[in-house]
C-alpha positions as CSV (number, residue, x, y, z in Angstrom):
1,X,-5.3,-15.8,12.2
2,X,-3.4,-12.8,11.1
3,X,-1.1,-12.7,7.7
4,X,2.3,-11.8,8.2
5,X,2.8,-8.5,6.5
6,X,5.9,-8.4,3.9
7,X,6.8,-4.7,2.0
8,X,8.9,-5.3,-0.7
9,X,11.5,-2.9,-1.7
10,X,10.0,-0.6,-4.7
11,X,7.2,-0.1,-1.7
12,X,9.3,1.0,0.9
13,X,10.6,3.4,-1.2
14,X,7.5,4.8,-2.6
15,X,6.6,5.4,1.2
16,X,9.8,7.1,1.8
17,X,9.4,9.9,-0.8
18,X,6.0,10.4,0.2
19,X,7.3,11.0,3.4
20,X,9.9,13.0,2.1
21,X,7.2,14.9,0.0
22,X,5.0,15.5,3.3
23,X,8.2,16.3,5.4
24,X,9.1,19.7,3.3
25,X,5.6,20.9,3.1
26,X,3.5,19.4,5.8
27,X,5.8,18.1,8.6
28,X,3.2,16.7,10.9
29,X,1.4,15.0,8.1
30,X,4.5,12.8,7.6
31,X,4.0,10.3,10.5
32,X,0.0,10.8,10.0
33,X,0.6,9.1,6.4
34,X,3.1,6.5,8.1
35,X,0.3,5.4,10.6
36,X,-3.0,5.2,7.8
37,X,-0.6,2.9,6.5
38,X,0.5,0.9,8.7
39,X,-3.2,0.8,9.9
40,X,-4.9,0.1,6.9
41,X,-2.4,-3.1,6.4
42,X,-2.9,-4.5,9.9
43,X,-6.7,-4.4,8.9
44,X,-6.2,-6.4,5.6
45,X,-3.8,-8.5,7.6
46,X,-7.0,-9.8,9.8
47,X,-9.3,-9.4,6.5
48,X,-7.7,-10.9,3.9
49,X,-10.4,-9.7,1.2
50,X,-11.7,-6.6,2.5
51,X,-10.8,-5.0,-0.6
52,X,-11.7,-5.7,-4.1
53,X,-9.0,-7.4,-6.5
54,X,-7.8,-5.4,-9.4
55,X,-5.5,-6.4,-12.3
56,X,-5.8,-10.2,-11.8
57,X,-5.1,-10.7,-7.6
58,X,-3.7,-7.6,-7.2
59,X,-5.9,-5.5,-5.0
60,X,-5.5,-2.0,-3.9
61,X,-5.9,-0.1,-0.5
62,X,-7.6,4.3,-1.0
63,X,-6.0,5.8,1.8
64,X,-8.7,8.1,3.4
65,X,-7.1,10.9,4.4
66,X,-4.0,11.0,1.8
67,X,-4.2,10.4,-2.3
68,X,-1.9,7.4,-2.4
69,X,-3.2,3.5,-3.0
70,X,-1.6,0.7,-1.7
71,X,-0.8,-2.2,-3.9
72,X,-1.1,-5.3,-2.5
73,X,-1.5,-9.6,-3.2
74,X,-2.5,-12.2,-0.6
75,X,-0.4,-15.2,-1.2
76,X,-1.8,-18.2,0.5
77,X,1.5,-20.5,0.4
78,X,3.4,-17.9,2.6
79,X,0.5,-17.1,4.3
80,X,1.7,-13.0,3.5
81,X,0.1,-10.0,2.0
82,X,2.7,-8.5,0.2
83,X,2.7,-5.3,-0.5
84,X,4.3,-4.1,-4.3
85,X,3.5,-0.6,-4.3
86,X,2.1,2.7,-3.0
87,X,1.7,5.3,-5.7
88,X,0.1,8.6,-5.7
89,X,-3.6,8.3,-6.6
90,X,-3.5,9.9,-10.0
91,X,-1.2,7.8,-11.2
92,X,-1.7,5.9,-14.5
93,X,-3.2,2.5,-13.5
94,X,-2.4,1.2,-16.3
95,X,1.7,2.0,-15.9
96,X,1.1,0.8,-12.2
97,X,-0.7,-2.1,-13.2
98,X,2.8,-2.9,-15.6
99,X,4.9,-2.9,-12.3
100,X,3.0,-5.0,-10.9
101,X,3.4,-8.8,-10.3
């Protein structure tokens, strides 16, 4: 069984300037970034725990090719990985992990 996948708002527009950002100085990059994505999250959709949870159920996705994570939660009652955030890799956890759920 697959999870449905639900980004919620501060996420979609996290993704949006980093396409934005990748748009002025790397066009082609822009839809490369758009696809790990969207890739990585269909995985995790299939394999609910493939990665490690941080700050309580929180987990995070590494992109591979781009230095952005992917903050995400499985919640079981909705059957839903939800996805909070996507922030550039050096980041403060610790002011990401405050945004968080």
């Amino acid at each position: 069984m697959v999870a449905e996948i639900v980004v919620r708002p501060a996420a979609e527009s996290d993704i949006s300037d980093a396409v934005d950002y990748y748009l002025l100085v790397a066009p082609t990059m822009a839809s490369d970034l758009t696809y790990e994505i969207d890739k990585e999250l269909k995985l995790v959709a299939k394999f609910l725990h493939l990665y490690p949870a941080v700050y309580g159920d929180n987990r995070r996705i590494a992109l591979k090719k781009f230095p952005y994570l992917v903050w995400y939660r499985y919640v079981e009652e909705l059957d839903a990985v939800i996805v909070f955030r996507v922030t550039h890799n050096r980041r403060n956890p610790v002011a990401i992990h405050r945004t968080l759920p």
